[in-house]
C-alpha positions in Angstrom: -17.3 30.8 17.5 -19.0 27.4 16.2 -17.5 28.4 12.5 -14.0 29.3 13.5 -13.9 26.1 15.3 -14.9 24.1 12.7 -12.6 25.8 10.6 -9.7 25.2 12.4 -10.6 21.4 14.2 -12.0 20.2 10.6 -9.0 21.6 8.5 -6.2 20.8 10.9 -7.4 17.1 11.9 -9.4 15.5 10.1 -13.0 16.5 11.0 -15.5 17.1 7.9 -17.7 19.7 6.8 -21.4 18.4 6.7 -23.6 19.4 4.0 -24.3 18.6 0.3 -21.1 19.7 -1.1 -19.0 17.6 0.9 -21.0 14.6 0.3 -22.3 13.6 3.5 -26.0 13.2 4.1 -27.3 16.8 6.2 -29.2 14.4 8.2 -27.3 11.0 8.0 -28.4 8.0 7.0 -27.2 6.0 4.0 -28.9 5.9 0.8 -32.3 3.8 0.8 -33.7 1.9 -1.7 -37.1 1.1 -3.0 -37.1 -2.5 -3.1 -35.2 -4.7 -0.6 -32.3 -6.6 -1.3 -33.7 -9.7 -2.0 -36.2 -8.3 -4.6 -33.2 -6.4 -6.3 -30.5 -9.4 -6.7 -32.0 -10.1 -10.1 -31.3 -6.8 -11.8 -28.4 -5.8 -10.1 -25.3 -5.1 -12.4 -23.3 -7.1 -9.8 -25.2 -10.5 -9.9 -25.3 -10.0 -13.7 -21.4 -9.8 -13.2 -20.7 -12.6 -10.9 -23.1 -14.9 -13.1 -20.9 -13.9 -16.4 -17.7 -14.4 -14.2 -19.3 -18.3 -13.3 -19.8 -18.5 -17.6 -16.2 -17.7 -18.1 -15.2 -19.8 -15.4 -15.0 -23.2 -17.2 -13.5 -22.2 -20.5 -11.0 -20.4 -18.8 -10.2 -23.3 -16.4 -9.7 -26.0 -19.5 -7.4 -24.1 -21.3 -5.7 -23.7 -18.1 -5.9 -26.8 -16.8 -4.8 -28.5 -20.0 -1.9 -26.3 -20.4 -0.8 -27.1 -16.7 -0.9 -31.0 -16.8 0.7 -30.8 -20.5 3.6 -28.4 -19.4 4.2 -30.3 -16.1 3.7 -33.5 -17.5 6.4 -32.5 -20.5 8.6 -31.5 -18.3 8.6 -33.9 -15.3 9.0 -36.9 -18.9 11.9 -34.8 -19.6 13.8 -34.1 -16.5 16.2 -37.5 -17.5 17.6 -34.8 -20.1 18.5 -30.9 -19.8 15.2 -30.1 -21.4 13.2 -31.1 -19.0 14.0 -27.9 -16.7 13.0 -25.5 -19.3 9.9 -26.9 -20.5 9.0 -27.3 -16.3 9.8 -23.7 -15.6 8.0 -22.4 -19.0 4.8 -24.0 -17.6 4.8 -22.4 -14.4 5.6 -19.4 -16.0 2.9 -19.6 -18.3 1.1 -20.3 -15.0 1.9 -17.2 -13.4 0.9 -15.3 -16.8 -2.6 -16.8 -16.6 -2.9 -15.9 -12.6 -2.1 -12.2 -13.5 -5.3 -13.0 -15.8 -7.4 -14.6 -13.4 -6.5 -12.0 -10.7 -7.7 -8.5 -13.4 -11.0 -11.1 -14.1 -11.9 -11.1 -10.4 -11.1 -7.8 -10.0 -13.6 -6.6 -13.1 -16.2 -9.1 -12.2 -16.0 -9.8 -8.9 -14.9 -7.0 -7.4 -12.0 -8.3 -5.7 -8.8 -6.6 -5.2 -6.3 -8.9 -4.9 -2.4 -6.9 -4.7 0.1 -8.7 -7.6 2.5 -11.0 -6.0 5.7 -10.7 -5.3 8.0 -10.7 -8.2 10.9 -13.2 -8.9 14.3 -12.5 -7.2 16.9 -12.9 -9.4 20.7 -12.5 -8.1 22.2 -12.4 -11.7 20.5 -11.4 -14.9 20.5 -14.1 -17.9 18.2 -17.2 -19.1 19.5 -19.8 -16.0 18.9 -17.3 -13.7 15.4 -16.9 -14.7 14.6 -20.4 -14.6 16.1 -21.1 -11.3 14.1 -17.8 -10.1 10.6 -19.5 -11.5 11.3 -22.7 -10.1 12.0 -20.8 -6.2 9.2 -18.9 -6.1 6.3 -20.2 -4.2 3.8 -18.3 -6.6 4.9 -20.3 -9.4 3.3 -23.5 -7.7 0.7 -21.9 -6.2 -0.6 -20.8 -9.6 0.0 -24.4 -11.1 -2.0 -25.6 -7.5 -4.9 -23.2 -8.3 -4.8 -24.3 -12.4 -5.4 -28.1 -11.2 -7.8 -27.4 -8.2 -9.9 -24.8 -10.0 -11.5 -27.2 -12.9 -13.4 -29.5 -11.1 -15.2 -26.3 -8.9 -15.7 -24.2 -11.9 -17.3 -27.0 -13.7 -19.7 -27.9 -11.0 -20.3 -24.1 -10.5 -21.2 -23.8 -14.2 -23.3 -26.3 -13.5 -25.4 -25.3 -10.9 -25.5 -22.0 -12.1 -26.7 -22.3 -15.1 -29.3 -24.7 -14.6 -30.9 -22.8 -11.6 -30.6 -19.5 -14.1 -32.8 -21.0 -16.4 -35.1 -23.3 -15.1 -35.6 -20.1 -12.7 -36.6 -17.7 -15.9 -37.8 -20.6 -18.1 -40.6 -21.0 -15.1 -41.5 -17.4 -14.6 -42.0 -16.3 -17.7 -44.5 -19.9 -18.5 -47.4 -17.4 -18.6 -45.6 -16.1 -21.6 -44.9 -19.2 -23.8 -47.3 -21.7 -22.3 -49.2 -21.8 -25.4 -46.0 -23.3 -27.6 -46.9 -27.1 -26.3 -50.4 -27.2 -27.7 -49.5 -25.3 -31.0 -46.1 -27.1 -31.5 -45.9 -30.0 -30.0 -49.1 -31.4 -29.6 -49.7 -31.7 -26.0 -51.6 -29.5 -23.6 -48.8 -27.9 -21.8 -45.2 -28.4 -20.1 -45.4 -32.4 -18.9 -44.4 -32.9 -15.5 -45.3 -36.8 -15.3 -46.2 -39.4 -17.6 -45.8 -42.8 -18.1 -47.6 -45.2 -21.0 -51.1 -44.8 -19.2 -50.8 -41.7 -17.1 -50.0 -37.9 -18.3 -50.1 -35.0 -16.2 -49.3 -31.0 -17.6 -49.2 -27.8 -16.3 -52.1 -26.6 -18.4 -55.1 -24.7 -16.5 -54.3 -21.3 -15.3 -54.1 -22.2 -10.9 -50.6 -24.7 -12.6 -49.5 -22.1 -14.6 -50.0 -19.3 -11.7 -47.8 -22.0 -9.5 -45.1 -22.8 -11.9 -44.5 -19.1 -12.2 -45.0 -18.5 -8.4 -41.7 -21.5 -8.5 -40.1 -20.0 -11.1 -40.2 -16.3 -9.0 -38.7 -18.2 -6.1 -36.0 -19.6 -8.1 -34.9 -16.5 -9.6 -34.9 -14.9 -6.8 -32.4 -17.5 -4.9 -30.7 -17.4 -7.9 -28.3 -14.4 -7.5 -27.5 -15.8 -3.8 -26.4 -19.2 -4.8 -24.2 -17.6 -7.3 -22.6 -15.6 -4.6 -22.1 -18.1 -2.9 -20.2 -20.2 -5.7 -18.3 -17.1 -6.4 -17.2 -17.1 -2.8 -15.5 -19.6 -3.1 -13.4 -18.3 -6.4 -12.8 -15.1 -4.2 -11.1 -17.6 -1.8 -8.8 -19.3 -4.3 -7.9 -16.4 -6.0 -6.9 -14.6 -3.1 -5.4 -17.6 -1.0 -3.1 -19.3 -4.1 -2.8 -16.4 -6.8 -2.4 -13.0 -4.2 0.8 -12.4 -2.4 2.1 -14.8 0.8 1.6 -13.6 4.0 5.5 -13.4 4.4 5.5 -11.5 1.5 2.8 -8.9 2.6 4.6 -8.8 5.9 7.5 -7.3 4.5 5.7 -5.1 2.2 4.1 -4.0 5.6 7.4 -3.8 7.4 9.0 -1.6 4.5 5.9 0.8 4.5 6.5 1.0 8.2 10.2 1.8 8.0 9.8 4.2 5.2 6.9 5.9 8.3 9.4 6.0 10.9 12.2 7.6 8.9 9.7 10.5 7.8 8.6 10.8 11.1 12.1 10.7 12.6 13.5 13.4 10.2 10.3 15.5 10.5 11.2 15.5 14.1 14.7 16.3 13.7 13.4 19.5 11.5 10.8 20.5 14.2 13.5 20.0 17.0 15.8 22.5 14.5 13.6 24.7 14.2 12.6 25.1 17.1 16.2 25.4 18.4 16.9 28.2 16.0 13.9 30.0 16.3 13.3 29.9 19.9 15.8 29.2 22.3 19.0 29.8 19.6 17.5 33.2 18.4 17.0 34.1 22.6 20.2 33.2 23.3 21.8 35.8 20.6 19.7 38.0 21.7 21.2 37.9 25.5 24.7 38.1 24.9 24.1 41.0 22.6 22.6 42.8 25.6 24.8 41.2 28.1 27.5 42.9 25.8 25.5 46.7 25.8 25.0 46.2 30.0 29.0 45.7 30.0 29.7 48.5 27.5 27.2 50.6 30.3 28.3 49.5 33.5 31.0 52.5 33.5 29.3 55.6 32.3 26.1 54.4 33.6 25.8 51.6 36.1 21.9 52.3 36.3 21.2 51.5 33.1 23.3 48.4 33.1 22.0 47.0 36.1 18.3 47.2 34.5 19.5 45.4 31.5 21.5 42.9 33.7 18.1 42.5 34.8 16.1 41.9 31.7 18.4 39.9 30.4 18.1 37.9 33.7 14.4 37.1 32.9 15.4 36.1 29.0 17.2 33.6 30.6 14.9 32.2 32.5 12.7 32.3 29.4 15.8 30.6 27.2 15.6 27.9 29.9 12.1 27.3 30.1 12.1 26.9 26.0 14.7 24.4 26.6 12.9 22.5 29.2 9.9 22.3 26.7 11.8 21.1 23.9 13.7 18.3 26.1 10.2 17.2 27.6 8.8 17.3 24.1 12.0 14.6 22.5 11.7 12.5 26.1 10.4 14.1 29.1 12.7 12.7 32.2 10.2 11.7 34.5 9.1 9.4 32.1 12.4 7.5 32.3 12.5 7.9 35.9 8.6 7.4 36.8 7.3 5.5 34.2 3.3 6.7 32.5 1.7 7.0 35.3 3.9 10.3 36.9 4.3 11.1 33.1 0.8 11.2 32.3 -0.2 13.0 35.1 2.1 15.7 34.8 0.5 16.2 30.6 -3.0 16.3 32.4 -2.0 19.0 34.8 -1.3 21.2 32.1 -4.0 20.5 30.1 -6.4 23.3 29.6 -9.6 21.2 30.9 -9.6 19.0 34.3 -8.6 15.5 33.3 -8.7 12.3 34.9 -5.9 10.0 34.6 -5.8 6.2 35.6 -3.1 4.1 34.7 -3.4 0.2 36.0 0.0 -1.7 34.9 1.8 -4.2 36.6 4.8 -3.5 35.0 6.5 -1.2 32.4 6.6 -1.8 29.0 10.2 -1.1 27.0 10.8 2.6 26.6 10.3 2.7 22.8 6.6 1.6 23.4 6.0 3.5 26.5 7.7 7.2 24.8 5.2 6.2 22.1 1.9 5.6 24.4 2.7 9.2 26.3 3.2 11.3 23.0 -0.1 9.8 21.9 -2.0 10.9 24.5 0.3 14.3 25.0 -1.0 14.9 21.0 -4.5 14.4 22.0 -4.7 15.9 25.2 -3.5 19.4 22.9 -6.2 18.3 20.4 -8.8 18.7 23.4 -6.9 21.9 24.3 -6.9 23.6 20.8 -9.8 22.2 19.5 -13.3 20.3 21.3 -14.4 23.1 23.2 -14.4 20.5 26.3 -15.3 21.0 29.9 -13.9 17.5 31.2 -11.4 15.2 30.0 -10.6 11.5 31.1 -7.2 9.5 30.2 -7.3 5.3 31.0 -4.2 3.0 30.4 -4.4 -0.2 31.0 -3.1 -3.9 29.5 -4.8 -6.6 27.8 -2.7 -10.1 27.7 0.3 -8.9 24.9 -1.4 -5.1 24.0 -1.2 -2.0 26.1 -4.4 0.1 26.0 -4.7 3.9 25.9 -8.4 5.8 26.0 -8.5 9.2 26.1 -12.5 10.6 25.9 -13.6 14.3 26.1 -17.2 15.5 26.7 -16.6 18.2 23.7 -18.2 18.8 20.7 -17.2 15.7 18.7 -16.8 15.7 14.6 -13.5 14.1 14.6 -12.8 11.6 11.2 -9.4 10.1 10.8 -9.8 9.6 7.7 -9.7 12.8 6.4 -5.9 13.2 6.2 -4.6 15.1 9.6 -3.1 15.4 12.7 -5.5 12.3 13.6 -4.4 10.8 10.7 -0.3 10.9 11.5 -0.7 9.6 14.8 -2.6 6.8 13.0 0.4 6.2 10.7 2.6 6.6 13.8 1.1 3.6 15.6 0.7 1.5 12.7 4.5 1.5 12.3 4.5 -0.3 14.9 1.6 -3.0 14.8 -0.5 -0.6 16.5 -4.0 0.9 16.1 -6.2 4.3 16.6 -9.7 3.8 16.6 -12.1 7.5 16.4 -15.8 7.4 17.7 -16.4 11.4 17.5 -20.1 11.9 16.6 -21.5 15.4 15.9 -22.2 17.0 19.5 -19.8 14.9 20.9 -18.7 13.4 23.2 -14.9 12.0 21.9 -13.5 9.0 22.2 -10.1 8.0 20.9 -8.8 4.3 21.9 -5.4 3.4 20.8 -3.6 0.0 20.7 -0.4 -0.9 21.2 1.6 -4.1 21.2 2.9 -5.1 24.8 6.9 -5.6 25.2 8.9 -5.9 27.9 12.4 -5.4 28.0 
C-alpha cells in the first residue's frame, strides 16, 4: 500500500522519491563541510570571482565613464544644430550596449541574474524613429546614471580591495621572505618605525609569528569586505541597468494572462469532455431505450414497463452528472451562501471528517471567492485520493487587504510543489492573480497547505 501511494501522490502532484537517485539526502541534511565558512572564504572560487570582478571594475568604469561625459557632453554642445540629437542618442545607445556588458559581467562573476530590460518601442521603423525611441526610454538614462555614478565606487572599491588583498598575503606569508631585508636591503627586517635616532623591525621570530598571526586575520576578512563592496555593484546593476518595475509588472501581468487563458480553455475541454462522455453519451443512451420500451409497449407491455424503468434510474443518473458538472464550473450555493455554506458542503463529502471555520465579515467579489472554494475543493480531493488521512481541518479567514485559506491533514505528508503537478497548477492558478500557495508537507506528515489571496470587494 505505502508504494502504490507513493506512486500515485508523488507522480500526480508533486511529491518526490527519496533516495540517492533522485538526489535528495536518505537522511536529510545538506551537504557539510570540513572547514567553516570563514576559514574557507579565501579559496573559494566565488571570492576569487568577486575579487577579479572589483579588478575589472575600474577599467571598465573609465572607458565608460569617459565615453558617457564625451557623448553627452558632444551632444548637449551640439543641440543649437540638428547634430546634436544624434550624437545625444548615439551616447545613450552606446550606453545601453555597455549595460548589456556590465549586466553578462555580474552575471559570470557575481552571480547575479539580472533579466534584460525592456526593449525600445518603436511605432514606425527608420533612423528618426530610432532616435526618438532611445531618447524615451528610461533605460537609456538609467545606463548613462549608472556610467557616471559607478566610477567614483569602483575606484574606491579597487582601492580598498586591493590593498587589504595584499598587505593581507604580503603579512602571512613574512615567515617566507623575511630574510630579503637583511640580504637585500641592508636592514634586519620589515621597518615598522623609524625616525633619524630610532629604528624598530619585525626581526626576531615572537614579531614575525605576530605579523603573520595579522596577516592571517587580514586575509581572512578579506573575502567579506569584498562582498561587501560587491554588494553594492549588485545593487546598481540591478536597480539602474535591470528592467523597471513597471516594466516587470507587465511582463508579470502578460505571464498571468497567458495562465488564465490556458486555464480557461483547459476548462472549457474538461467541461466538453465531460459533457460528451458522461452526461451526452447517457442521454443517447436513454432515448435509444426510451424508443425500444415504445417499440414494446404493444406486443409486450412487461418488458416495456421494466425498461421505462431503467431508463427512469439513467435519468436520475444523467441528472446527477449534470449537477456535478454545474457545481464543479460554480456551485449555486456559493452565489447564494457565500464560503462558509460552500465550504461546508465540499467537507461533507470529503472522504475524512473535516473541520471547517470560516471568520469573514464580509464577502469578497465572486471572481476571488469562486477561486478560494476551488482551491480548497482541489485539495480537499488531494487528501481524499492521496494522504491516507484520518482528520482534516479547513480555516478561512482575512488579514487587512488578503483573504487567507489553510487547509492541514494529519496524513502522511511528502507533498513538494515544486515538482511540476497538480500542486503546482493550483500554484500557477493563484499567482495569476497576485496570489500565493505555500506547502509544509514533511515525510510522515502532517500537511499543511496555506494559500493567499488578494482581498476585493465589489
Amino acid at each position: 500500500m505505502a508504494t502504490e501511494y507513493g506512486q500515485g501522490y508523488g507522480q500526480g502532484l508533486g511529491f518526490p522519491e527519496r533516495g540517492p537517485a533522485s538526489g535528495f539526502p536518505e537522511h536529510g541534511g545538506e551537504r557539510r563541510h570540513r572547514l567553516p565558512a570563514g576559514l574557507r572564504a579565501p579559496f573559494e572560487a566565488r571570492s576569487w570571482r568577486e575579487f577579479g570582478y572589483v579588478l575589472l571594475s575600474l577599467p571598465i568604469s573609465i572607458v565608460l565613464f569617459v565615453y558617457a561625459v564625451t557623448m553627452v557632453s558632444l551632444g548637449a554642445g551640439l543641440l543649437v544644430t540638428f547634430l546634436g540629437i544624434p550624437v545625444l542618442a548615439a551616447g545613450l545607445a552606446g550606453c545601453r550596449g555597455f549595460g548589456a556588458l556590465e549586466r553578462a559581467r555580474a552575471r559570470a562573476l557575481l552571480d547575479l541574474e539580472v533579466a534584460d530590460p525592456e526593449p525600445l518601442r518603436m511605432r514606425r521603423s527608420g533612423f528618426m524613429a530610432w532616435m526618438g525611441a532611445v531618447l524615451k526610454s528610461g533605460m537609456s538614462w538609467r545606463s548613462l546614471l549608472y556610467a557616471v555614478l559607478h566610477l567614483p565606487w569602483a575606484t574606491f572599491s579597487f582601492v580598498v580591495a586591493v590593498n587589504v588583498w595584499a598587505y593581507g598575503w604580503a603579512l602571512l606569508t613574512y615567515p617566507l621572505w623575511f630574510w630579503v631585508f637583511p640580504v637585500w636591503a641592508g636592514q634586519d627586517g620589515l621597518q615598522l618605525y623609524g625616525d633619524e635616532t630610532h629604528h624598530i623591525y619585525l626581526d626576531n621570530p615572537f614579531e614575525i609569528a605576530v605579523t603573520a598571526l595579522i596577516g592571517l586575520l587580514f586575509t581572512l576578512a578579506t573575502p567579506w569586505i569584498v562582498r561587501a563592496l560587491t554588494t553594492v555593484d549588485r545593487l546598481l546593476v540591478h536597480g539602474l541597468l535591470g528592467p523597471s518595475r513597471l516594466a516587470t509588472r507587465v511582463v508579470e501581468l502578460e505571464s498571468d494572462r497567458g495562465v488564465v487563458v490556458d486555464t480557461a480553455a483547459a476548462d472549457l475541454r474538461r467541461i466538453e469532455r465531460d459533457l460528451h462522455d458522461g452526461a451526452q453519451a447517457r442521454l443517447v443512451a436513454l432515448a435509444m431505450d426510451l424508443g425500444l420500451a415504445k417499440e414494446k409497449l404493444a406486443e409486450d407491455p412487461q418488458a416495456a414497463a421494466r425498461m421505462v424503468d431503467e431508463a427512469h434510474g439513467e435519468v436520475k443518473t444523467a441528472l446527477q452528472e449534470l449537477r456535478d458538472l454545474a457545481r464543479g464550473i460554480h456551485p449555486a450555493v456559493l452565489t447564494d451562501r457565500g464560503l462558509d455554506a460552500a465550504l461546508s458542503a465540499v467537507a461533507s463529502r470529503c472522504t475524512v471528517p473535516v473541520e471547517v471555520q470560516v471568520d469573514l465579515d464580509e464577502r469578497p467579489v465572486p471572481a476571488i471567492e469562486g477561486i478560494a472554494y476551488f482551491t480548497v475543493s482541489e485539495l480537499l480531493q488531494n487528501i481524499s485520493k492521496h494522504s491516507r488521512a484520518t482528520w482534516a481541518a479547513v480555516d478561512v479567514w482575512r488579514v487587512e487587504n488578503r483573504l487567507m485559506l489553510q487547509v492541514v491533514d494529519n496524513g502522511i505528508g511528502g507533498a513538494d510543489v515544486s515538482e511540476g503537478s497538480g500542486l503546482a497548477g493550483l500554484a500557477e492558478r493563484l499567482d495569476a492573480v497576485d496570489g500565493i500557495l505555500v506547502v509544509d508537507s514533511p515525510v510522515g506528515g502532517p500537511t499543511r497547505v496555506t494559500a493567499e489571496l488578494p482581498w476585493r470587494t465589489v
